[in-house]
N, CA, C and O atoms as a DFTB+ gen file, in Angstrom:
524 C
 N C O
     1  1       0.819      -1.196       0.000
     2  2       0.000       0.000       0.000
     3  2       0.863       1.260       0.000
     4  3       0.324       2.367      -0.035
     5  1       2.146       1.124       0.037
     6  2       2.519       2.379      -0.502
     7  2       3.417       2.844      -1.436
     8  3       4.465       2.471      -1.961
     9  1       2.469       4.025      -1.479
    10  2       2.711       4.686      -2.848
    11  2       2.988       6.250      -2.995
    12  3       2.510       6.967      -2.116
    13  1       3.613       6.760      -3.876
    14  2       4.269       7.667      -3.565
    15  2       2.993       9.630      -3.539
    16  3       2.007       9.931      -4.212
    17  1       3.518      10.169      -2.782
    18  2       2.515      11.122      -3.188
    19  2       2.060      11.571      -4.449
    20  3       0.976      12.113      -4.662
    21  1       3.227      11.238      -5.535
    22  2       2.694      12.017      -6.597
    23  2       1.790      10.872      -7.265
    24  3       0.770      11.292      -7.812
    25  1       2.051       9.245      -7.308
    26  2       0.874       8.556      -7.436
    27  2      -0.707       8.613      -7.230
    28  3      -1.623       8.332      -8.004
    29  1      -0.704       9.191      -5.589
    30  2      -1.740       9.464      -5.491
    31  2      -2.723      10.736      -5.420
    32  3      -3.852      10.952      -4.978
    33  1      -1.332      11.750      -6.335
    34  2      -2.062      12.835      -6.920
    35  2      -2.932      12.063      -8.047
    36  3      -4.109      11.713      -7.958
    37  1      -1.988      11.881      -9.194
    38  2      -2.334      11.023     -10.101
    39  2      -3.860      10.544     -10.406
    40  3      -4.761      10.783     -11.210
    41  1      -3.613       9.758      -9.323
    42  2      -4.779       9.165      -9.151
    43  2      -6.123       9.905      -9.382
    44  3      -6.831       9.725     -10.373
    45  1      -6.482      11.021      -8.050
    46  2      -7.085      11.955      -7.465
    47  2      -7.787      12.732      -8.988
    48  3      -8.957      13.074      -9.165
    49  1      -6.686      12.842      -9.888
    50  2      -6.569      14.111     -11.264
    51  2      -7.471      12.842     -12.192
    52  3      -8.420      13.393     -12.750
    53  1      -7.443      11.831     -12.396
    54  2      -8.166      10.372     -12.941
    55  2      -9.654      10.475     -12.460
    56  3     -10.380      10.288     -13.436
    57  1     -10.464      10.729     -11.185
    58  2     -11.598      10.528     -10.571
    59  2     -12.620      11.879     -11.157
    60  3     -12.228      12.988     -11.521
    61  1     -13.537      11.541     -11.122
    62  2     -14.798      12.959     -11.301
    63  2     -14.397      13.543      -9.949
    64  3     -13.813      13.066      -8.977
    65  1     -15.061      15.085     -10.305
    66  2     -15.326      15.819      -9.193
    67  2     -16.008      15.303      -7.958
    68  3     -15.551      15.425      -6.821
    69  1     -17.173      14.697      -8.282
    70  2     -18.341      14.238      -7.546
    71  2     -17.882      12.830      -6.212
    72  3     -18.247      12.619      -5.056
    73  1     -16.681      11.962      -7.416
    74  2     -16.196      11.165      -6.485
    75  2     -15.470      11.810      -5.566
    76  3     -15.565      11.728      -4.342
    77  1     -14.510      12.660      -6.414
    78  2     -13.417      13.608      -4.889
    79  2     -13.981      14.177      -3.951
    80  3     -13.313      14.345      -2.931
    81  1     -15.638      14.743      -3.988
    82  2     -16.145      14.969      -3.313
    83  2     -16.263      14.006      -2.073
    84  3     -15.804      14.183      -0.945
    85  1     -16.928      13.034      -2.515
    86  2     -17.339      12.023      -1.765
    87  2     -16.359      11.534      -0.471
    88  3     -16.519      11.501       0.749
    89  1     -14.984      11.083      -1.625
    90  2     -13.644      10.971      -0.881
    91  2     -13.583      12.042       0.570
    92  3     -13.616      11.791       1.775
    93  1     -13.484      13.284      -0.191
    94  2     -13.282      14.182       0.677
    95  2     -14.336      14.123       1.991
    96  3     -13.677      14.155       3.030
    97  1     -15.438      14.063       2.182
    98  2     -16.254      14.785       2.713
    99  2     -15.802      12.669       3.854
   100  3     -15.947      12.672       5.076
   101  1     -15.453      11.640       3.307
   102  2     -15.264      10.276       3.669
   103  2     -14.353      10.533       4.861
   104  3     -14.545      10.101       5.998
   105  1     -13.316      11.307       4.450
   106  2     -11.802      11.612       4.939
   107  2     -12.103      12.771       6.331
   108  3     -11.436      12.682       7.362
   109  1     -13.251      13.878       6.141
   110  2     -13.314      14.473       6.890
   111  2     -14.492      14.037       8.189
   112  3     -14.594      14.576       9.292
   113  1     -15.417      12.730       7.550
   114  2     -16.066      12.396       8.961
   115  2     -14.718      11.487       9.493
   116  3     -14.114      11.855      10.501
   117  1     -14.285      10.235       8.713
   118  2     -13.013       9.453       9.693
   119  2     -11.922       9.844      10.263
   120  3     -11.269       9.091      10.984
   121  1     -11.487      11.437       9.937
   122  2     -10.626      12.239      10.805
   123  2     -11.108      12.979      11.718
   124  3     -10.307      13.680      12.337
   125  1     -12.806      13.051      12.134
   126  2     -13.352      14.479      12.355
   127  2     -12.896      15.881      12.252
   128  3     -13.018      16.565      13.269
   129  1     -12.468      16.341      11.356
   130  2     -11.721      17.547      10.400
   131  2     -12.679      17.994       9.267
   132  3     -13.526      17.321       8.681
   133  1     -12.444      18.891       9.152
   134  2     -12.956      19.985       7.619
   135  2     -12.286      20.700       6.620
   136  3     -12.136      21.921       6.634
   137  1     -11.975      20.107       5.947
   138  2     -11.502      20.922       4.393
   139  2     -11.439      22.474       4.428
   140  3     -10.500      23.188       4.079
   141  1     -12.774      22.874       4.979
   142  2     -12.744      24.026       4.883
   143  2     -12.204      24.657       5.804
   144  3     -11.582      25.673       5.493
   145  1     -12.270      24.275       7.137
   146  2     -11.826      25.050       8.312
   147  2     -10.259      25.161       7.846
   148  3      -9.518      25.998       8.360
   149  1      -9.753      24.137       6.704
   150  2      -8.049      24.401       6.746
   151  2      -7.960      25.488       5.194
   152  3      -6.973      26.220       5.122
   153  1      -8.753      25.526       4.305
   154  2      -8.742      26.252       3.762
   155  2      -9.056      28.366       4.218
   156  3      -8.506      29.355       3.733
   157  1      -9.911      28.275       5.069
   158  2     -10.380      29.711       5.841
   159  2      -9.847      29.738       7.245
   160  3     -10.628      30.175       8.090
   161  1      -8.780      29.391       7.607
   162  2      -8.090      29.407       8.951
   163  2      -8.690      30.607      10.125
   164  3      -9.067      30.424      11.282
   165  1      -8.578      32.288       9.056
   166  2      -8.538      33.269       9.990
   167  2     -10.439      33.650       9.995
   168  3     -11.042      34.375      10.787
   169  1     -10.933      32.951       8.954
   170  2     -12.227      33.573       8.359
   171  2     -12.942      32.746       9.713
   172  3     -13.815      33.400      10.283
   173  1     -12.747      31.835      10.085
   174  2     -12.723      30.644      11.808
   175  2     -12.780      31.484      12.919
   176  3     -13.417      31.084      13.893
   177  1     -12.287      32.466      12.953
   178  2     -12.005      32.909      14.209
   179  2     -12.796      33.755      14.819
   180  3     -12.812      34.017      16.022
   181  1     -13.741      34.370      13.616
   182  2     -15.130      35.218      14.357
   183  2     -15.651      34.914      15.215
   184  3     -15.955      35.632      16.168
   185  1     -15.973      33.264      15.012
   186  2     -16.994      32.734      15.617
   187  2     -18.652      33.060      15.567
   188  3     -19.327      33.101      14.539
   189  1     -19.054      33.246      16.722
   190  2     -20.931      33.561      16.918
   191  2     -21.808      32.559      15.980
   192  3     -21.368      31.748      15.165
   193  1     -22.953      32.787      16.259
   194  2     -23.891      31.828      16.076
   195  2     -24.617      32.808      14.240
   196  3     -24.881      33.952      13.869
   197  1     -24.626      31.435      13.691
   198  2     -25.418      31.536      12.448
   199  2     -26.483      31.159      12.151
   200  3     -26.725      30.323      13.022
   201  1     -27.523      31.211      11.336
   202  2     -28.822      30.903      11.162
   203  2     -29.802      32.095      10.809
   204  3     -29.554      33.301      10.821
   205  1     -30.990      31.435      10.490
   206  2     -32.111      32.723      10.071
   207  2     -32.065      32.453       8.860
   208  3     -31.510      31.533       8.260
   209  1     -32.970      33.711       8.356
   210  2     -32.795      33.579       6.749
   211  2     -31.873      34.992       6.343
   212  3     -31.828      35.428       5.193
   213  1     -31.236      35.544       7.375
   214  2     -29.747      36.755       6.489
   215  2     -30.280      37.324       7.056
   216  3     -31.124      36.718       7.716
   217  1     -30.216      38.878       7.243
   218  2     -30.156      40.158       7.386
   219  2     -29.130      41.115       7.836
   220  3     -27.964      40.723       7.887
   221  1     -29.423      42.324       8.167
   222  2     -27.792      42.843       8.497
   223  2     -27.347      42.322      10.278
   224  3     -26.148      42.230      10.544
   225  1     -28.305      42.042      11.282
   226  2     -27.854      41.430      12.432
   227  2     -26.682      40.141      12.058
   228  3     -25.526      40.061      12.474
   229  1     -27.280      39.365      11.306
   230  2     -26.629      38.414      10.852
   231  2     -25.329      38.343      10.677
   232  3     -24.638      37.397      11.057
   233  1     -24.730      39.808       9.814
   234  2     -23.393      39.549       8.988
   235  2     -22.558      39.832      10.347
   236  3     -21.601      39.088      10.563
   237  1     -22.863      40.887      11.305
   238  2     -21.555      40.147      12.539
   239  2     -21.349      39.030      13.243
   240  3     -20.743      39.230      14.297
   241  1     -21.763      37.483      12.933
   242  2     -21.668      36.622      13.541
   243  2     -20.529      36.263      12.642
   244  3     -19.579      37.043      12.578
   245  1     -20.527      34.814      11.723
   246  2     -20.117      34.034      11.292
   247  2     -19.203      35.037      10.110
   248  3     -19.642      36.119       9.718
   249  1     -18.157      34.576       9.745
   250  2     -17.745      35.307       8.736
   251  2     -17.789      34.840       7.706
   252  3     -17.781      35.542       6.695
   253  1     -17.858      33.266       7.660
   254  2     -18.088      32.312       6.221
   255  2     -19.823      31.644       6.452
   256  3     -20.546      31.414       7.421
   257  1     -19.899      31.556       5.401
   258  2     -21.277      30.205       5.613
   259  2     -21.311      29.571       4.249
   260  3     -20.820      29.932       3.180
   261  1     -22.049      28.496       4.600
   262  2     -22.457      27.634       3.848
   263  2     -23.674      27.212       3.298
   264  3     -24.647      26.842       3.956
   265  1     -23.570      27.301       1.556
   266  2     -24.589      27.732       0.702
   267  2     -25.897      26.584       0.810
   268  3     -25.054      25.694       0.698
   269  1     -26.733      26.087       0.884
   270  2     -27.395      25.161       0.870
   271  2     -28.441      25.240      -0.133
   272  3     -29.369      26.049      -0.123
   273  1     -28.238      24.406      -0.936
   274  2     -29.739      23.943      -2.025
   275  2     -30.716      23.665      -1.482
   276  3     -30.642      22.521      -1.034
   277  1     -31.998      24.331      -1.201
   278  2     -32.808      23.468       0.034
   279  2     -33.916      23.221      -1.816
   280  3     -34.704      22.299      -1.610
   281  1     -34.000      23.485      -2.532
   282  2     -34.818      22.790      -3.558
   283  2     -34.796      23.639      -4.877
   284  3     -34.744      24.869      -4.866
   285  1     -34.844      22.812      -6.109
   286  2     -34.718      23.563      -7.525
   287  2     -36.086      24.262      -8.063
   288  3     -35.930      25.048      -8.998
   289  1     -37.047      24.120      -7.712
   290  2     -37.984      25.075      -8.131
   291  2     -38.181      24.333      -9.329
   292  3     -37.727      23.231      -9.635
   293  1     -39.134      25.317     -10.138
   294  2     -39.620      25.131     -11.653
   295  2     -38.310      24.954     -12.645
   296  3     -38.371      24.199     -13.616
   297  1     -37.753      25.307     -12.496
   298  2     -36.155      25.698     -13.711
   299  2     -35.323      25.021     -13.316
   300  3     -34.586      25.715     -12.616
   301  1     -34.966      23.953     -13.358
   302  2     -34.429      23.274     -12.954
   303  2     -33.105      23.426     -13.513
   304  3     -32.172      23.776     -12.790
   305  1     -32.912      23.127     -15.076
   306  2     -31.688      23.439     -16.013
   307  2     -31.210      24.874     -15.682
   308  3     -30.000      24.947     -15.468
   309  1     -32.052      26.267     -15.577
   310  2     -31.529      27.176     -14.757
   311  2     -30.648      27.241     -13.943
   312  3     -29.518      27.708     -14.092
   313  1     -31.299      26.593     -12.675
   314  2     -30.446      26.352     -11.752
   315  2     -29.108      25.363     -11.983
   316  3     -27.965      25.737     -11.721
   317  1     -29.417      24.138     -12.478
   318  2     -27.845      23.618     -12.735
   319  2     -26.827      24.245     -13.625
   320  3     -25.701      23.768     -13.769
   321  1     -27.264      25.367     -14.241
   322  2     -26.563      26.211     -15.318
   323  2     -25.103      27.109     -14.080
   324  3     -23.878      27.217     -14.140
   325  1     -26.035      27.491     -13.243
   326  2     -26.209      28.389     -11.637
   327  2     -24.972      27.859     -11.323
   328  3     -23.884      28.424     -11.435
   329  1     -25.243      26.535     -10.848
   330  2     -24.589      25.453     -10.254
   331  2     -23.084      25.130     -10.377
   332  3     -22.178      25.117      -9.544
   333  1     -23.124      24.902     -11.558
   334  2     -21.991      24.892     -12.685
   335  2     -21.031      25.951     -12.154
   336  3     -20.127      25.901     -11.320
   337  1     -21.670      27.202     -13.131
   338  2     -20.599      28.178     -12.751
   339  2     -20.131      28.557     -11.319
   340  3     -18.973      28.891     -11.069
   341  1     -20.961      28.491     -10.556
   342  2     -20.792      28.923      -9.219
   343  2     -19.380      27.484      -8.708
   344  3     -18.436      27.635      -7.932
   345  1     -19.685      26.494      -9.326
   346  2     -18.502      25.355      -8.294
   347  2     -17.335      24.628      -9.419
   348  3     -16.348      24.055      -8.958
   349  1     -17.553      24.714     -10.847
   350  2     -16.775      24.268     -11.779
   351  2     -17.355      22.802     -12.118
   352  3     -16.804      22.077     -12.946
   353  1     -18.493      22.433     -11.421
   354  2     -18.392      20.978     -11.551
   355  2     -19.164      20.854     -13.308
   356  3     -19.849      21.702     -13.879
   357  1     -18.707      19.423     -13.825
   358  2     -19.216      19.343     -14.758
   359  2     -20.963      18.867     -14.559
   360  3     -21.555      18.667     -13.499
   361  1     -21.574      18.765     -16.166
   362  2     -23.245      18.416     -15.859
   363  2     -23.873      17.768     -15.007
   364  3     -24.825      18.080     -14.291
   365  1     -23.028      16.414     -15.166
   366  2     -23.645      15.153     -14.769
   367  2     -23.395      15.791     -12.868
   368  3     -24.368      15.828     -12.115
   369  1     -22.200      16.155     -12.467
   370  2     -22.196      16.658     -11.614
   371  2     -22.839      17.435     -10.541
   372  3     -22.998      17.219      -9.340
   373  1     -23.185      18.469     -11.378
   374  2     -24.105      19.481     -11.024
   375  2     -25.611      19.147     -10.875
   376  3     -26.449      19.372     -10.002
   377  1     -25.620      18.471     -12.172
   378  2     -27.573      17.807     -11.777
   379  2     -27.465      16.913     -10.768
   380  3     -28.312      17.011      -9.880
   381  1     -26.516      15.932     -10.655
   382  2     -27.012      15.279      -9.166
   383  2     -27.125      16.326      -8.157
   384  3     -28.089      16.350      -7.391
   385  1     -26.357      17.038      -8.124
   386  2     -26.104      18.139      -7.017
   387  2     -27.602      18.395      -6.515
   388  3     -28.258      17.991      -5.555
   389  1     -27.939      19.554      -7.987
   390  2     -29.650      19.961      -7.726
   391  2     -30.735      18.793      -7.792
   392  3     -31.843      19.214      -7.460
   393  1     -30.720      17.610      -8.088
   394  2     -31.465      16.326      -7.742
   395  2     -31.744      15.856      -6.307
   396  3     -32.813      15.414      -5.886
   397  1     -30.263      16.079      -5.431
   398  2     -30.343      15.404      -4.488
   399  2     -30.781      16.644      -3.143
   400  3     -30.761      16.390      -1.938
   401  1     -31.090      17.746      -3.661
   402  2     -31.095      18.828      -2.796
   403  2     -32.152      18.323      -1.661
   404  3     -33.134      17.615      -1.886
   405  1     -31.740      18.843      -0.372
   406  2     -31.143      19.676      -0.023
   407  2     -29.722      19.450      -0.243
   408  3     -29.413      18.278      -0.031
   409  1     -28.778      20.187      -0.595
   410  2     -27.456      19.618      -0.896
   411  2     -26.626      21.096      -1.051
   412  3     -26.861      21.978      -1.877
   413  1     -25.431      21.084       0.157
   414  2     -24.548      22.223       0.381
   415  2     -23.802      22.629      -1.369
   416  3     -22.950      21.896      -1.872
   417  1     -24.188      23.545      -1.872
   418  2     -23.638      24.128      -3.073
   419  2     -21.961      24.772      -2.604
   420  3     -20.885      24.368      -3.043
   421  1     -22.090      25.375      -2.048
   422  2     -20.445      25.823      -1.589
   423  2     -20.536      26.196      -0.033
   424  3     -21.377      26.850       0.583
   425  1     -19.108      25.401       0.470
   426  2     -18.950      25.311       2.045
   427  2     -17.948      26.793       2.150
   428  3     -17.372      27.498       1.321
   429  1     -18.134      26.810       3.909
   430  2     -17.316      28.138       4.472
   431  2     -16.954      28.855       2.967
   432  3     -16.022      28.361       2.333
   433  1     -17.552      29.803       2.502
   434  2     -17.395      30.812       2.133
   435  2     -17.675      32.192       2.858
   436  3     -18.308      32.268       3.911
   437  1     -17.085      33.381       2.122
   438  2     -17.156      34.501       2.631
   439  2     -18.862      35.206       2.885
   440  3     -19.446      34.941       1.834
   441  1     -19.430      35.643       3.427
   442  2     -20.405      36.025       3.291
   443  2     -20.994      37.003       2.189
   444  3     -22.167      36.878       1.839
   445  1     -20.053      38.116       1.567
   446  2     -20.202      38.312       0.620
   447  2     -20.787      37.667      -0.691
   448  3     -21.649      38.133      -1.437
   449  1     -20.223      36.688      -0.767
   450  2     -19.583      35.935      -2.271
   451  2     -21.394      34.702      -2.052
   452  3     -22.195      34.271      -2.881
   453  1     -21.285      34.570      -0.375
   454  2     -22.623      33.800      -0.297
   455  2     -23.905      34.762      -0.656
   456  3     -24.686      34.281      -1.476
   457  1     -24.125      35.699      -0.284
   458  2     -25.434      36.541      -0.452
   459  2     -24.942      36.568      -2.316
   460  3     -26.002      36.462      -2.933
   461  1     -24.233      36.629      -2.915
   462  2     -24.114      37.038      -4.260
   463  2     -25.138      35.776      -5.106
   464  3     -25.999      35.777      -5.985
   465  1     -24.286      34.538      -4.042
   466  2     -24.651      32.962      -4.921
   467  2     -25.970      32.677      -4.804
   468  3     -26.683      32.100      -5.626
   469  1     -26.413      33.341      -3.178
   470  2     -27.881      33.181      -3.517
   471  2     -28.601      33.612      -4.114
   472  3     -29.673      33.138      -4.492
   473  1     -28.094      34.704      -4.334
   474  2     -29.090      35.781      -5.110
   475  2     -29.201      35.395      -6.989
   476  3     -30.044      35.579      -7.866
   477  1     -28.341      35.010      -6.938
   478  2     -28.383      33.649      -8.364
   479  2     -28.937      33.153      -8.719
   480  3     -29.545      33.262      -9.784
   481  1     -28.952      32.053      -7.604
   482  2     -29.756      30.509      -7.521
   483  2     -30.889      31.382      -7.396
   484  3     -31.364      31.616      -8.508
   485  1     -31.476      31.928      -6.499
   486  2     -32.944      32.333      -6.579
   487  2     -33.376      32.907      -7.613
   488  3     -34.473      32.491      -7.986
   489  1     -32.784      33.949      -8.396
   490  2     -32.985      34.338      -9.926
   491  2     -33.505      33.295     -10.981
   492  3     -34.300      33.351     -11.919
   493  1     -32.602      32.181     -10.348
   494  2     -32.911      31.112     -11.468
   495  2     -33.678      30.060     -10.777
   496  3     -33.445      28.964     -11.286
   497  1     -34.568      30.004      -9.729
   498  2     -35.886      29.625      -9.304
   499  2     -35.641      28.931      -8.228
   500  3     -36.420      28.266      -7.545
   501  1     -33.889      29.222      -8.041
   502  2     -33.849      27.731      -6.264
   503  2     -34.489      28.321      -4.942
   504  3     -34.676      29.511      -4.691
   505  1     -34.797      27.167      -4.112
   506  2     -34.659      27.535      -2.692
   507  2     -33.250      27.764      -2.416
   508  3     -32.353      27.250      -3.083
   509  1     -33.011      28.760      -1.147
   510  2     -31.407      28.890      -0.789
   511  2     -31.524      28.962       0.206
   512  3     -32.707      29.211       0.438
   513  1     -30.839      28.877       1.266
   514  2     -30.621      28.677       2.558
   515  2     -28.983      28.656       3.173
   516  3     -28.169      27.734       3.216
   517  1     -28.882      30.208       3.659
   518  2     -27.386      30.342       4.280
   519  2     -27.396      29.910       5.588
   520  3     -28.275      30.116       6.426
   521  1     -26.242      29.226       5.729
   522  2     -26.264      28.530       7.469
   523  2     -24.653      28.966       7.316
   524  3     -23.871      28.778       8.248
C-alpha cells in the first residue's frame, strides 16, 4: 500500500469531481476535520452563532457560511446552469447536485460571495438557505 505522493495525486486528477467529493467529505467524517476550516483558517475565528434567513444582524456573527440547495424550483436546467458556474463541476455533476437537494452548493465561504450565490440561484428559481 505504498505509494508515492505524486501517485496518489495522479490518481485523485483520474476521478470525477463528484467522487473527490465524496472521498473528501469520507476523509473528513473518519478524521473528524474539515476541508474548509483548513482552507479559511482566519475567516474561523469570528466565531458567533449563524442561522435565520440573512439580514444585516446576521453579517456580525459568522464570517463564512455555507450555501445550501434546500430545492430547484420550476427551472431546474436554470439552476444547474447556476450550479456549474458557481462550483466548476461538470453536468452530470451538477444535476445530481440539484437532484439530491437539499445539498450544500459551496462550504465556508465569505459572506459576501454567499449573499451574491444566492441571489443567483434564486434568480434562477432555487430555494437557498445560508447557514
Amino acid at each position: 500500500m505504498a505509494t508515492s505522493t505524486q501517485e496518489w495525486i495522479d490518481e485523485l486528477k483520474s476521478i470525477s469531481v463528484l467522487e473527490l467529493a465524496e472521498r473528501i467529505k469520507a476523509l473528513e467524517e473518519e478524521f473528524g476535520v474539515s476541508a474548509a476550516a483548513v482552507a479559511a483558517p482566519v475567516a474561523a475565528v469570528g466565531g458567533g452563532a449563524a442561522g435565520g434567513d440573512g439580514g444585516a444582524a446576521e453579517d456580525e456573527g459568522s464570517s463564512t457560511v455555507d450555501v445550501i440547495l434546500a430545492g430547484a424550483g420550476d427551472k431546474k436546467i436554470q439552476v444547474i446552469k447556476v450550479v456549474r458556474s458557481a462550483t466548476g463541476l461538470g453536468l452530470k455533476e451538477a444535476k445530481a447536485l440539484v437532484d439530491e437537494a437539499p445539498k450544500p452548493v459551496k462550504e465556508g465561504i465569505e459572506r459576501e460571495e454567499a449573499d451574491k450565490l444566492k441571489a443567483e440561484l434564486e434568480e434562477a428559481g432555487a430555494t437557498v438557505e445560508l447557514k
